[in-house]
N, C-alpha and C positions, 0 to 999 in steps of 0.2 A: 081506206086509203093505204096504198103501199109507203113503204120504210126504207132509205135508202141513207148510205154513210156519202158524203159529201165532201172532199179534198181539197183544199184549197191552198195551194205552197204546202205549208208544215200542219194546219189546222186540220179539223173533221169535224164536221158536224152532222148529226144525227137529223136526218128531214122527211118530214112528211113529205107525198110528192101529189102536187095538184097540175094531172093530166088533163081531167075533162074539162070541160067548158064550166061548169057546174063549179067544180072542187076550182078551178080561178077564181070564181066570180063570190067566191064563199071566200074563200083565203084563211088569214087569220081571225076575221069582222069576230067578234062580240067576246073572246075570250079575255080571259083576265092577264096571261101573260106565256111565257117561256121558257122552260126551262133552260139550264148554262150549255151551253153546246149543241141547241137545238135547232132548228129552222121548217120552214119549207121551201119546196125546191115546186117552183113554178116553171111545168114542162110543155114548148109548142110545139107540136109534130110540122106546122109551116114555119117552122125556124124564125117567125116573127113576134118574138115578144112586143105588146102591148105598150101602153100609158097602165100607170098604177094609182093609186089614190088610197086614203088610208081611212075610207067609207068604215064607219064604226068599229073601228080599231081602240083601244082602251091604255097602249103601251107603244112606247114609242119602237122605229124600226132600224136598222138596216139594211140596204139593198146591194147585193152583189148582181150585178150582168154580167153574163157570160155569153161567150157566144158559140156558135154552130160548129167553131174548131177547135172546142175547150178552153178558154182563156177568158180571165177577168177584162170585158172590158169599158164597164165603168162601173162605177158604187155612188151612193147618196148615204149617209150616214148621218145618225141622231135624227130622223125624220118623227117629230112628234106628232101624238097623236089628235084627232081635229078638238080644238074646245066641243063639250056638248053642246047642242044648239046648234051648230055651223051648216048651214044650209046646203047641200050639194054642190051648186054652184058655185061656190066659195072655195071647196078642196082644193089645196095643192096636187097639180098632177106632174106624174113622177115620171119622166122618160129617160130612155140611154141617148147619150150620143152617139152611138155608135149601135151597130144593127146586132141583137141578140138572139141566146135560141131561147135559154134560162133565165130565172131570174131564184136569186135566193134569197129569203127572208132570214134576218138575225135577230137575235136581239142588238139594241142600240148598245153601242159601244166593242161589241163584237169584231168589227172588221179593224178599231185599234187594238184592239187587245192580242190579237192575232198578226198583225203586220200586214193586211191585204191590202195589194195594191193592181191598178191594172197590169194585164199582163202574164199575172200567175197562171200555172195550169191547173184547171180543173176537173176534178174526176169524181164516176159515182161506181158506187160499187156495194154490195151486200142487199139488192132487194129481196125486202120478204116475201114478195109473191114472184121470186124467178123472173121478175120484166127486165127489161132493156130499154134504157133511154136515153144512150150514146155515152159518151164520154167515160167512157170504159178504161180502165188502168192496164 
């Protein structure tokens, strides 16, 4: 998976970037957590992010939306994670109000700690493998 630095207003975080269908649908599921400044950056080449759901996740999240012109435009924070045992059907799922390209995973408490609000602009910059995934500085 490529490595890209993630800008949002004053913050940056350091994110995995899940392009394929595959690396979505995988996400964060089964890991134990986070480190401080880190994320993933969930990328649609049809500029239509998804519903989210927090299918075997272990650690609670936050969600930054962004959309297709750079811009925060909406988040869900402190999104914990499902009791064990919760049935599929039972997940909360996670949408934007508004139509996105991005989506970025934080750790919970992240987007206060940082002051994110909608609106900000956001930028990616420093991939390790040389890609391009818009929102360029």
């Amino acid at each position: 998976m490529d490595i890209v630095s993630v800008a949002v207003g004053r913050a940056v975080f350091r994110a995995e970037v899940a392009a394929s269908e595959g690396d979505r649908i995988q996400g964060l599921s089964g890991r134990e957590g986070l480190a401080e400044d880190t994320g993933m950056l969930f990328v649609y080449k049809d500029r239509s992010a998804g519903a989210f759901w927090m299918h075997g996740m272990r650690f609670a999240l936050d969600f930054i939306w962004i959309s297709a012109g750079c811009r925060v435009v909406d988040i869900h924070q402190n999104v914990p994670p499902p009791e064990p045992g919760t049935p599929d059907a039972e997940m909360d799922i996670l949408q934007s109000d508004e139509p996105a390209a991005y989506v970025l995973e934080v750790n919970a408490g992240g987007i206060t700690r940082h002051g994110i609000l909608p609106g900000m602009v956001v930028s990616f910059s420093g991939s390790e493998l040389g890609l391009s995934y818009g929102c360029k500085r």
